[in-house]
C-alpha positions in Angstrom: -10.6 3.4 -13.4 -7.7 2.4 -11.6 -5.7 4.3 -14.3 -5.5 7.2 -11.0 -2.8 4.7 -9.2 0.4 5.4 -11.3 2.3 2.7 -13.0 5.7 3.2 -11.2 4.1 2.4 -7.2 1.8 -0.8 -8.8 4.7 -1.9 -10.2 6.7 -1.7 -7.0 3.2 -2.5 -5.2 1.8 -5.6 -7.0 5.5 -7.7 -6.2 4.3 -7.7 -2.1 1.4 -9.8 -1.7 2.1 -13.4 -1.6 0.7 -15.4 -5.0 -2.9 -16.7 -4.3 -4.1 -20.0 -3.3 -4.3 -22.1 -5.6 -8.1 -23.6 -4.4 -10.7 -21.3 -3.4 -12.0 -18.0 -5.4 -9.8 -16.3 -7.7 -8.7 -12.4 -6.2 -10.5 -9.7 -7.1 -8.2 -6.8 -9.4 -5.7 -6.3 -6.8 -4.8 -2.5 -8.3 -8.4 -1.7 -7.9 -8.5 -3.1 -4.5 -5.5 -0.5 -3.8 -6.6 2.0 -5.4 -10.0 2.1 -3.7 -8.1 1.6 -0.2 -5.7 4.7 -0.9 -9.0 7.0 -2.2 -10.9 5.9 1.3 -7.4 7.1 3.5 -7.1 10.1 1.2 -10.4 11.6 0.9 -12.0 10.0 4.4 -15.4 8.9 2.6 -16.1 5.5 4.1 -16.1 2.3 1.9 -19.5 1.8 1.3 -19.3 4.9 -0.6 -16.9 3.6 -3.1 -19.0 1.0 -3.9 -18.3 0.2 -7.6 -16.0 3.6 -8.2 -13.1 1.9 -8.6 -14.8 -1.5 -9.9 -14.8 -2.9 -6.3 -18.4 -3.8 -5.5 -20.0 -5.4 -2.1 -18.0 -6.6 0.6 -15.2 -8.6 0.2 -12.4 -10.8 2.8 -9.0 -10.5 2.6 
């Protein structure tokens, strides 16, 4: 579902954050992650209520 973020801002988007560590867990789908973010500043809901909308589930760091 994170088809709603269009491809010309994740293209721009997903060259800012800094590659991943190289130990430790692998990062959840980071266009998801925005897209989710952007829907909670948009519409207001709070997180929890996306929970799994956007195929971001639970709480997450970082």
């Amino acid at each position: 579902m994170s088809d709603t973020l269009p491809d010309g801002l994740w293209e721009f988007v997903q060259q800012l954050p800094p590659p991943p560590p190289k130990p430790g867990r692998p990062r959840m789908d980071q266009r998801a992650v925005l897209t989710t973010v952007l829907f909670v500043q948009v519409s207001g809901c709070s997180w929890e209520t996306t929970d799994g909308l956007f195929g971001i589930r639970g709480r997450f760091v970082g």
